[in-house]
N, C-alpha and C positions, 0 to 999 in steps of 0.2 A: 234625315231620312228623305226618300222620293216619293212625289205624292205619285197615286199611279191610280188609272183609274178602267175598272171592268166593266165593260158592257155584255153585258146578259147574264144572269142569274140560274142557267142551267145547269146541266151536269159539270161541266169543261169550268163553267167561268165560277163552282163554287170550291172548286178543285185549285185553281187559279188564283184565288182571293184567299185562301187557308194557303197555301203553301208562300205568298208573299208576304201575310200577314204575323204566321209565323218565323222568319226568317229576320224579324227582326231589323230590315233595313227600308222597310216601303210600309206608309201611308195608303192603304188601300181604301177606295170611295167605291161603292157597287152599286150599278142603276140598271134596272129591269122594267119592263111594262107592269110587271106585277108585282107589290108591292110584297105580298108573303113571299116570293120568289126571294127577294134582295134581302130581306128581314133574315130567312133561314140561311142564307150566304155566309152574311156577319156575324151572327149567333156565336155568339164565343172565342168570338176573335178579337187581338189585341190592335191597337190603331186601326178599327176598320170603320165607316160611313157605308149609307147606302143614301135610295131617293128613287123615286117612281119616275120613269123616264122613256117618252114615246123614239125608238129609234130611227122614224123618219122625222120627226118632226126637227127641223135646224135648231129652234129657237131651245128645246130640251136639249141637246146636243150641246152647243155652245156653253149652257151653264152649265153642265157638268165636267168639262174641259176647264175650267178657268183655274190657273193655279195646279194643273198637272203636265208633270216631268212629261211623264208616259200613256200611253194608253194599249188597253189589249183587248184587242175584237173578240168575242164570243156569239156574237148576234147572228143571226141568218146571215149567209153569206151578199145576200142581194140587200142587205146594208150598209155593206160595207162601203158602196163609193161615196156614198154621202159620208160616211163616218173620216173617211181618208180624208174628203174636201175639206171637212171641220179644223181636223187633224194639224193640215199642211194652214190654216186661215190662224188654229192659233199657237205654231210653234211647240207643239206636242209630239212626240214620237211614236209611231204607230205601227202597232203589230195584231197579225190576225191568224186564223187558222183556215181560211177558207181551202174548198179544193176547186173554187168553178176557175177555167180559164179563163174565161170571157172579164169576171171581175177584179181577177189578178192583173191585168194590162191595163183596167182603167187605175189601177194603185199605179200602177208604172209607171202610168202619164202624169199622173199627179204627183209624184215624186221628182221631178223635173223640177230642176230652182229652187227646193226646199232646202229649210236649213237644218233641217232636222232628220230622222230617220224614216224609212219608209221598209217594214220587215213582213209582207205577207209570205204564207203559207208555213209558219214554222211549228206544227203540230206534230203530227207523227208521219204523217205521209201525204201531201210531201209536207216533208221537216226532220226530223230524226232519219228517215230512210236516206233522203238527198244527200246529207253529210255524210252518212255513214258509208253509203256508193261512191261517191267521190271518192273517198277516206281509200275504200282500196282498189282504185282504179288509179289516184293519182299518179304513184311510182311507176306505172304500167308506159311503155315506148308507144304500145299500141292494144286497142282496146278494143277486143274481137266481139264480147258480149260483156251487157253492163244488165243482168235482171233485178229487181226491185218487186218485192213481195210484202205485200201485209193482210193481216187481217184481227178483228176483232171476234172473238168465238166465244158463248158457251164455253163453259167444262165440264157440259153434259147435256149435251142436246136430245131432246125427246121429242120433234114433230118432224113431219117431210122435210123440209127445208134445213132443218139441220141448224137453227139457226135461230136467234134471240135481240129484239131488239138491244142495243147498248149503246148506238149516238143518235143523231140528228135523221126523222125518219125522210124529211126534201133533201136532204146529203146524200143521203142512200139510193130512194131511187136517182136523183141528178146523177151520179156518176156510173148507174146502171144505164144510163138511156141516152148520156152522151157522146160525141165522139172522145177520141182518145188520142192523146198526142203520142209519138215515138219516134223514135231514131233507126230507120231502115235503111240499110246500105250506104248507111254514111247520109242520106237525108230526113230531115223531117216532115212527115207526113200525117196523117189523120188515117186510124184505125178503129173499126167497129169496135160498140166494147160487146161484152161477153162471148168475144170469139178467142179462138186460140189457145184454149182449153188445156192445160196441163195436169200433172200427177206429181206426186212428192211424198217421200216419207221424212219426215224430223221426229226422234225419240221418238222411232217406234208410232206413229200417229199417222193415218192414211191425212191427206186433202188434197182437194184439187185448186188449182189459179186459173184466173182469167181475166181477160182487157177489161179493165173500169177508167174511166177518165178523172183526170186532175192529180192521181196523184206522183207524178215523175215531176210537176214544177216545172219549173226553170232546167234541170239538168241537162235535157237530150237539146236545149238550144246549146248549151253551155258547153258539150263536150264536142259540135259538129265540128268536123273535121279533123278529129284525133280518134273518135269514136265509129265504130262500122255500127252496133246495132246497142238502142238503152230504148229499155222498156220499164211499164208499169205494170201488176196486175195482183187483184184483188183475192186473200187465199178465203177459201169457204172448205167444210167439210165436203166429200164427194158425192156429186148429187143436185149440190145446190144449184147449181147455174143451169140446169136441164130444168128445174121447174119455173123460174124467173123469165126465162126464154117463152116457157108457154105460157106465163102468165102474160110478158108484155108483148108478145108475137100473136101467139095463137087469140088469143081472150082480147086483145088488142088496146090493154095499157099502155102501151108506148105511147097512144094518142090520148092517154086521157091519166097524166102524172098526180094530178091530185086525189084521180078516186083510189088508185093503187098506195097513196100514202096513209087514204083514210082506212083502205081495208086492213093494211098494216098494222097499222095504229089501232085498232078495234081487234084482230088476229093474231097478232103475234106479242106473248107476251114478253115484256123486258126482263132481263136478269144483271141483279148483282154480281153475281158468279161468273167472274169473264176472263178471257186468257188473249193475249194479244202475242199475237206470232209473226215475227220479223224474223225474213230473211232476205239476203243479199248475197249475191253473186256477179263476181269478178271476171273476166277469162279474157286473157291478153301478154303479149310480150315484157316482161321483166327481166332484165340484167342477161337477155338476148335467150331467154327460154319462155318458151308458153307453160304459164301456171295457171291454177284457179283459185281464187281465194274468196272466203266466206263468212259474214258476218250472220250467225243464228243464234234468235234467243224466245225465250217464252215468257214475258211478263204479267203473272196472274195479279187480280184483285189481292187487296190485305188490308190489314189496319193501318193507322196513320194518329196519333195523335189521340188515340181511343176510339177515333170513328173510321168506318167500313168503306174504302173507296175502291172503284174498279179499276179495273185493267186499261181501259180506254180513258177512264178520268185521269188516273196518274200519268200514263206515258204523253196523252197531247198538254194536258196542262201544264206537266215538267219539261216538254219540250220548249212553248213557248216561256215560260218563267227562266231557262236557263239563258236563251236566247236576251231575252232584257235584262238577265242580271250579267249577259258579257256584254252587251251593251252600255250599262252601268261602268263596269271594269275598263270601258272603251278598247274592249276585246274584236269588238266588227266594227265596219265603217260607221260612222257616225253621223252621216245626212246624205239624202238621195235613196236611193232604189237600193234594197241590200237581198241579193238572193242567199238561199242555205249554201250554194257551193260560197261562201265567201265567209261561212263559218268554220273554225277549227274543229275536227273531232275532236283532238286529243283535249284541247278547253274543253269543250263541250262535256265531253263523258268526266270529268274532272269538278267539273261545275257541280255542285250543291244540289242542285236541281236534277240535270244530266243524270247523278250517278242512281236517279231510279231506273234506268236502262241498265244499273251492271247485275245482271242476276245470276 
């Protein structure tokens, strides 16, 4: 078995540790700042370890690394580059779910000379969405529009906002309040986020989308020059992006991200009950016809093994678990810098893990 090892003890990383632990082929170790955090991880799980473990701190970092295959980022994204440094110092492979830009290109640099694997952003977006746009754009001669939609929702929202916490509350706003990468006319550019404002019905369900940064990855560098336009953008029910505007515009949180994470955190209660809606859109020349082609789906919360996990915990934790167990298979490259476009769909959705995306 591989020993493999979790950093962070939250939602994502207890989602991540139960689906490896059970699968029967990985030694999972789980280390968290808090100690009841990492205890209720492993709680009933077979081959699993945990340990109290500060994640700036190197010297905690180092001992929990030693004698591990792999590793899988869950921590604050602004951990991550010390965790990578470790990573590449002790021959461990590293994978993470972050969406910040800025932290994804220090993984980048540091994946240079490595002998080992270097796999951020493989969660649900970017991660599932990345492959899954590739997937039907590849066949395409030319690639007029590439759209990339996610969201995490409620399956019954009852406040203004329409809206529930269910990840990481500095992920939420970070990607409310940064720029936005995209692919416009064939270049890459930097785009305001919550502009741009869309409409959609899927089964029957109004929501709207709009520019959030981080999550398109790697792909709009990846497609320039076969690509006129690949975008990101985050789906909310309708409504929501009109009150976040006044919150960080009008009220003037944009300059002040922590107290809007505290108010969050204090206002907005979290739910179980969560419905995670991908979709993807194609538009481009094939076999000399312009088609459109569409990857949609809705993956609600369920059980798992007798306990209750959400929509947001299964899809990003089964994205990154698929991803290292094709890593394992020596299905993706296997050292250096590995973007999602350089993972297979058709693995992927095949994969053990993967197939909690077929719904």
């Amino acid at each position: 078995m591989k020993n493999v090892l979790v950093i962070g003890a939250g939602k994502i990383g207890r989602m991540a540790a139960h689906l490896l632990a059970h699968s029967g082929d990985y030694c999972v170790h789980v280390i968290d700042s808090h100690e009841a955090s990492w205890r209720k991880a492993i709680d009933g799980l077979p081959n699993a370890t945990g340990a109290t473990a500060d994640f700036s701190k190197q010297a905690d970092l180092d001992t929990a690394m030693k004698g591990q295959w792999g590793l899988i980022s869950c921590a604050p994204f602004f951990c991550n580059p010390l965790i990578a440094e470790r990573a590449k110092a002790h021959g461990t492979h590293y994978l993470d779910l972050t969406e910040d830009v800025a932290v994804t290109k220090q993984v980048m640099a540091l994946a240079q000379g490595a002998s080992t694997a270097f796999i951020p952003q493989c969660g649900l977006a970017p991660g599932y969405i990345t492959i899954a746009a590739n997937h039907l754009a590849k066949p395409m001669s030319e690639i007029h529009e590439l759209r990339c939609r996610v969201g995490a929702l409620p399956r019954n929202p009852t406040n203004q906002l329409k809206y529930n916490m269910t990840w990481s509350t500095n992920g939420l706003v970070n990607e409310y309040c940064n720029p936005c990468e995209a692919l416009v006319d064939g270049k890459m550019t930097l785009i305001p986020p919550l502009e741009n404002l869309e409409e959609f019905t899927l089964d029957g369900i109004e929501y709207e989308a709009f520019n959030t940064s981080g999550g398109l990855g790697s792909l709009g560098e990846s497609l320039a020059g076969r690509a006129r336009n690949v975008n990101y953008k985050t789906i909310r029910y309708p409504g929501h992006c009109k009150l976040i505007k006044f919150l960080l515009n009008d009220l003037g949180f944009i300059d002040h991200r922590q107290q809007l994470c505290d108010v969050f955190d204090r206002s907005i209660p979290a739910t179980d009950d969560d419905v995670i809606v991908i979709l993807c859109v194609a538009i481009g020349i094939e076999n000399g016809r312009l088609v459109e082609k569409i990857d949609a789906r809705r993956v609600p919360a369920k059980k798992m093994q007798g306990k209750h996990w959400t929509g947001i915990q299964i899809t990003t934790a089964a994205g990154v678990c698929a991803v290292l167990d094709m890593l394992k298979d020596g299905q993706v490259p296997q050292k250096g810098f590995v973007k999602m476009e350089d993972v297979s769909y058709d693995a992927f959705i095949a994969n053990r893990f993967g197939r909690e995306y077929v719904v």
